[in-house]
N, C-alpha and C positions, 0 to 999 in steps of 0.2 A: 565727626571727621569724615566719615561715611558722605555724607550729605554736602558737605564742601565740594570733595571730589569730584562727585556728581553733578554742582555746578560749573567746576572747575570746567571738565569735560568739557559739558557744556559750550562754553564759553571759549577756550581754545580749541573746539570743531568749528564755531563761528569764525575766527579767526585765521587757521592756519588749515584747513580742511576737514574733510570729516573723520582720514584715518589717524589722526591723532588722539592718543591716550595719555593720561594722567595714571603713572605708576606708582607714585607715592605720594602721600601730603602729610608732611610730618610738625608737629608745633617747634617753636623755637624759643628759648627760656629769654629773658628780658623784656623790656618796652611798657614801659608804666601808661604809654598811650594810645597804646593801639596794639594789636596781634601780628606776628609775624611766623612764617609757615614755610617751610623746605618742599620744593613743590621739583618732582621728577617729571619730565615730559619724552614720550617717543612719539617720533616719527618715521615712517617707512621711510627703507633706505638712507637713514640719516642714523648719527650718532644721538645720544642718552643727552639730553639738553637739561641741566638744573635752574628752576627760577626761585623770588624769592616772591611771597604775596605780602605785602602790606596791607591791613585789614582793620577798618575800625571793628570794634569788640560789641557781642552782645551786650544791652545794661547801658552802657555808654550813650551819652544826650549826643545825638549826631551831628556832626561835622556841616556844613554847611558844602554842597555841592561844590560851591565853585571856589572851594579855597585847595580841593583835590587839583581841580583846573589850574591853580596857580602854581602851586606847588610841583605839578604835571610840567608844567609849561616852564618853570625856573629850571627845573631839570632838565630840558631840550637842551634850553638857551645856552646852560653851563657846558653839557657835551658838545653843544656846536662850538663855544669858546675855545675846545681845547682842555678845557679842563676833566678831570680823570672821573666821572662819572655814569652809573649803570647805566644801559641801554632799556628803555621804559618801551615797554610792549603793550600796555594795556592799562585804563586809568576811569575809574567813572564811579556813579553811586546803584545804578538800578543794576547792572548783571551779578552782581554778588551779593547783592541785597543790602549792602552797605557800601560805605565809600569807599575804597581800595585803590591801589597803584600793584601792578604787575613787572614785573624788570628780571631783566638777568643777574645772577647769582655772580658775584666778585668771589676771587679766589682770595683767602687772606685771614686775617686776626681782627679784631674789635676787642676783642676783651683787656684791659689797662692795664690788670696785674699780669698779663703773660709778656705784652707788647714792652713793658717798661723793667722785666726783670730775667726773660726768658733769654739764653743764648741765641737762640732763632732767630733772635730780631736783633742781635747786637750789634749787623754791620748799619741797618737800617736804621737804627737811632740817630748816630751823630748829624746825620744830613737832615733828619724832619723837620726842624726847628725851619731852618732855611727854606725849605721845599714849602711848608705850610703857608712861609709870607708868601711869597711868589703865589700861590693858588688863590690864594686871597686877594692880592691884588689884581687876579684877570677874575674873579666872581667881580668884584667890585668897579669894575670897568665894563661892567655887563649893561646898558641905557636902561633904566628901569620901566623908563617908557614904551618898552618894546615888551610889557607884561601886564597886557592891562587888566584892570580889577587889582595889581597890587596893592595891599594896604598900607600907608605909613603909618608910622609909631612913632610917637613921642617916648622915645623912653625913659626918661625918667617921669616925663605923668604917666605913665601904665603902670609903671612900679607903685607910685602914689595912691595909683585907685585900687591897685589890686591889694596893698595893704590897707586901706580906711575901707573897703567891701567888707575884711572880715570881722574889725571889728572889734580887736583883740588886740590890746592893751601889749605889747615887746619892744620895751627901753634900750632894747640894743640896737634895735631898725631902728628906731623914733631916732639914736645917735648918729645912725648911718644915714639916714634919710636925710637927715637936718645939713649933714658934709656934704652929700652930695647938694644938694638946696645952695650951700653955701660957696662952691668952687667950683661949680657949671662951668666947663670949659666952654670957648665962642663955637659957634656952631660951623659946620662945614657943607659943602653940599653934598644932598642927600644922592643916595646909591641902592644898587641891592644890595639888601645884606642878607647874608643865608640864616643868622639867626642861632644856629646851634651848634654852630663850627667847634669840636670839640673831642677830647679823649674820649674814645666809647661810639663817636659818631665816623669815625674815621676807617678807612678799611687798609690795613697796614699788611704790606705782603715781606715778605724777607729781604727784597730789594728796596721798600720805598712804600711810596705812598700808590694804593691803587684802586682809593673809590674815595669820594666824600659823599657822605649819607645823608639818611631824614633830612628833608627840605621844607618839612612841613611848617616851620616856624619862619619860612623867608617872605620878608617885607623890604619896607624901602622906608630907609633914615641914615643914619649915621654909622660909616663902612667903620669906624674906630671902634666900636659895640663888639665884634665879630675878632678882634684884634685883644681886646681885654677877654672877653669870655673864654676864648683860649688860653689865656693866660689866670684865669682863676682861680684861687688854691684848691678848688673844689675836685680841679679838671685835672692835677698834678698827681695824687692820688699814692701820695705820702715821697712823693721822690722831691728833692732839691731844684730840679730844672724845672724853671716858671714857664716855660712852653710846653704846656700841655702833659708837662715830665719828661722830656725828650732834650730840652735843650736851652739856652740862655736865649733871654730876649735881643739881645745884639743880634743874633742870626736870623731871628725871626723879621726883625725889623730890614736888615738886610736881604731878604728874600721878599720883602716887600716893596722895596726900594727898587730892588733888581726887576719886579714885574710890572712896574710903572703905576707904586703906588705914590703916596706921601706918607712915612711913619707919624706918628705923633708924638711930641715931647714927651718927656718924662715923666712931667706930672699931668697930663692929660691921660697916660696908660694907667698910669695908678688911679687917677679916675672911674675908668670904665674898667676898673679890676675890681677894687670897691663896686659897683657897681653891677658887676656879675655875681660880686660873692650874696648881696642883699636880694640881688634876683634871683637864685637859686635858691634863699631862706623861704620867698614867696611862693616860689613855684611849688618846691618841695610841701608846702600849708595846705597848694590850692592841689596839689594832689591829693592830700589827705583829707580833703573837705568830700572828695567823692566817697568816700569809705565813711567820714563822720556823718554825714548826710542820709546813711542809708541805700543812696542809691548800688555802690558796687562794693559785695562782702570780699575783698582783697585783702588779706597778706603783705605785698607789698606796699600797697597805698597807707594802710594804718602804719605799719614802721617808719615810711616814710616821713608821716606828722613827727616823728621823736630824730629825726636828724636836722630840722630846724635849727635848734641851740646847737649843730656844728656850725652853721654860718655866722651864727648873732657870737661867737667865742669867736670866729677867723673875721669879723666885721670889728671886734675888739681891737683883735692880733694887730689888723691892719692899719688902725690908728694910733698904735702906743698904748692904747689903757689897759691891754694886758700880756703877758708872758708867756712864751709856753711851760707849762708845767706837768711833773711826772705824779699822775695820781695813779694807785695800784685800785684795780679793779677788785671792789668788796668781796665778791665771788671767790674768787682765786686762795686756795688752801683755805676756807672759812671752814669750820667744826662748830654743829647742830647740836647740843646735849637734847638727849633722849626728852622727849613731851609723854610723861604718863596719862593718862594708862596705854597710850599706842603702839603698838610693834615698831619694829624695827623692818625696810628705811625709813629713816624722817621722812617726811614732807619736801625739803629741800634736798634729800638724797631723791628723792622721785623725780623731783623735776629734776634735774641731773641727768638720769638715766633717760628721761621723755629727749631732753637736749641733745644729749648723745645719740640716742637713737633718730631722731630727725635729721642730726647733720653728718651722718656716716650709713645710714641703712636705708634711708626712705632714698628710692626716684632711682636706683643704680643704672636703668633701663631705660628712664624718662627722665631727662635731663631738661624740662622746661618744672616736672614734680620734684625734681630736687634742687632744682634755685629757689623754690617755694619752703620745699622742706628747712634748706638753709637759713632763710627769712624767720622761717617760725620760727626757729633752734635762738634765733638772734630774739624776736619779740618775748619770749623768756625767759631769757635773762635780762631784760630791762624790766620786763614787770617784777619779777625776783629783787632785784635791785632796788627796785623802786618802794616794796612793800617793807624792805629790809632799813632804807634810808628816808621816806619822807618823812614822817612826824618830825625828826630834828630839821629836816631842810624845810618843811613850813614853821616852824618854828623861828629858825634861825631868819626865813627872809620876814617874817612880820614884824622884827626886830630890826633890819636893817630899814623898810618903811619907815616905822615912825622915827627913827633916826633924823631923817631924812623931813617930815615932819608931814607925810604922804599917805593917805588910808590904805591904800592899796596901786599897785602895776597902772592901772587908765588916771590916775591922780598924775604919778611918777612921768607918765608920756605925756600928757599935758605941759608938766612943767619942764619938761624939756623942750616940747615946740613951743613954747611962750617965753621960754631963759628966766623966770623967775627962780629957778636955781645955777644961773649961773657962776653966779660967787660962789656956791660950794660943788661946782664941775666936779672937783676930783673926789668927792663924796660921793657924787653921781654910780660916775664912772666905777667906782670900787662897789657899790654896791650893784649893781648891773652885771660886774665881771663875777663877783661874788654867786650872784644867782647861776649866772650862766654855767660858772663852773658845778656849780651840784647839780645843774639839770643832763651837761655832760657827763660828770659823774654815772649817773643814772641809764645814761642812755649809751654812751661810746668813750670809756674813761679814758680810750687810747687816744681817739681825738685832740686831749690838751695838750701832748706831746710835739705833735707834728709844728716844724716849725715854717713858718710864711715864706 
């Protein structure tokens, strides 16, 4: 931290003269893709100035120089639009040693469970839904061609390849990949699209909306992509309003409408809704391939891989083949009879107490060590869970295979992209939802509940 600072310095003497200091540089808990840092600045005769550093991470395979550039550059464009975004002070890969973005610190919330449950924000909820279209439709009236080096996407071939890379046989994607394959809406002309337009990416003040963040993922394709991905069950974060949690899609669509967009039909948004929820299963993989890989020993990236089967159960939800359902989480009042010759706690009272102790006492002070510690407390109890339930869940799905009449998962995905089992679809389909439900089980029982 020492050593940041120091570049920090640095870098804001080059900048804004030489008597400037850097008074604090503090970490900041979240961002599975990069570091983010509370960075204090003084200047004589001037008031205490807060910025925020965006920072790719040690360990991390680097960024390619000029996609900081774009992403730099989408950020201008949007603030000159008009639209509610920080003011970028500073942007490159050599002064920090890594790729970075500089900006001013927005006054406000991000966090989903305060924004979607907290008084504070209760006059500013009913109006986001609306406010959201509207800002969307002036991103997306942005000429894409006035960004050059942006990249297009295909998205649904990116989804395609980013699933056939790993590798890895998942009959719920193979389901959803096959829908979407199947009910491709006509294409529209392409736009900027910011890309990660979403609860958590949003910076909500008590008034309203007052930043839209990480631009890191904006390309030019299909403005209707940015439209469903807010609307994703993923992004709603267990509340009833499909806008992002905040509010029904009529008003979303209507603040679209109002900013000189075009909504899209009804089943076109369930489209690109589907379509977020399987891109988030992938993402959520390809994050956890950095930690399986070896390259980054993360906490977050490994739990990560185990929230998967929350999309492949909400890619179910979304087509009918399955229900929400109330499973009690095994942990909960479970009783360990004594394992002789061992004292007293069990085994599973210890982990207990480790749990406990990680998600109530570690980080009180450091608040990026205790979203960490929380993580652990949470990786835990799924492996507790998991050592408590698999032999009967492999059990049970090797059963429902040959059922099925499939050796194994890459058998079952075949025959789904080829429809030799289409006459027994709903045999498919039950045993797929079957799986998914024990592997939620295992990993977030709360999950089955929440309903689409």
């Amino acid at each position: 931290m020492t050593e940041l600072a120091d570049i920090l310095t640095e870098r804001m003497q080059a900048l804004w003269g030489p008597a400037v200091t850097v008074s604090a540089v503090r970490p900041m808990p979240g961002g599975a893709s990069r570091e983010s840092w509370d960075i204090e600045v003084r200047r004589p005769g001037q008031a205490q100035r807060r910025l925020i550093l965006l920072r790719d991470a040690g360990g991390r395979a680097r960024r390619p120089a000029r996609s900081i550039e774009i992403e730099a550059a989408a950020m201008i464009a949007a603030r000159a639009a008009g639209i509610p975004v920080a003011d970028l002070y500073d942007h490159g890969e050599g002064a920090l040693g890594r790729a970075y973005l500089l900006m001013e610190r927005l006054e406000g919330e991000t966090i989903p469970r305060r924004l979607l449950r907290d008084d504070a924000y209760a006059a500013a909820r009913p109006g986001l839904a609306r406010r959201l279209g509207e800002v969307l439709a002036r991103i997306h009236q942005i000429d894409p061609e006035t960004l050059p080096g942006l990249p297009r996407v295909d998205a649904l071939g990116q989804l395609t390849e980013l699933y056939q890379g790993f590798a890895e046989p998942r009959p719920a994607l193979e389901i959803g990949l096959r829908w979407l394959r199947e009910h491709q809406p006509a294409p529209v002309a392409d736009t900027l699209v910011h890309g990660d337009f979403r609860t958590g990416n949003l910076m909500i003040a008590k008034d309203g909306l007052a930043g839209v963040l990480d631009w890191e993922l904006t390309h030019r394709g299909d403005p209707r992509q940015d439209l469903g991905w807010l609307c994703t069950k993923a992004w709603r974060f267990g509340s009833a309003r499909p806008v992002g949690g905040f509010g029904p899609r009529e008003d979303l669509m209507a603040g679209y409408a109002a900013g000189g967009g075009t909504p899209p039909d009804e089943a076109t948004q369930r489209w690109w809704e589907l379509y977020g929820t399987v891109r988030w299963a992938l993402l959520c993989r390809s994050q956890a391939e950095r930690y399986l890989s070896g390259a980054e020993p993360s906490i977050e990236l490994a739990v990560l891989g185990r929230r998967v089967c929350e999309q492949e159960f909400d890619v179910l939800l979304a087509l009918g083949h399955a229900t929400p359902v109330q499973v009690p989480d095994p942990l909960h009042d479970r009783e360990y009879p004594p394992v002789r010759p061992h004292d007293r706690p069990s085994g599973p009272a210890l982990l207990n107490a480790v749990r406990d102790f990680l998600a109530t006492e570690v980080g009180a002070s450091d608040p990026v060590l205790k979203f960490h510690a929380r993580v652990a407390a949470n990786a835990l109890r799924i492996a507790e869970r998991e050592a408590l339930l698999a032999p009967a869940h492999e059990q049970a799905h090797r059963k429902r295979l040959a059922a099925l009449g499939c050796d194994d998962d890459e058998d079952l995905c075949a025959k789904i992209r080829d429809g030799s089992l289409d006459h027994r679809f709903g045999d498919v389909t039950e045993a797929t939802r079957a799986a998914v439900v024990d592997k939620l089980t295992v990993a977030n029982p709360a999950h089955l509940a929440i309903r689409p």
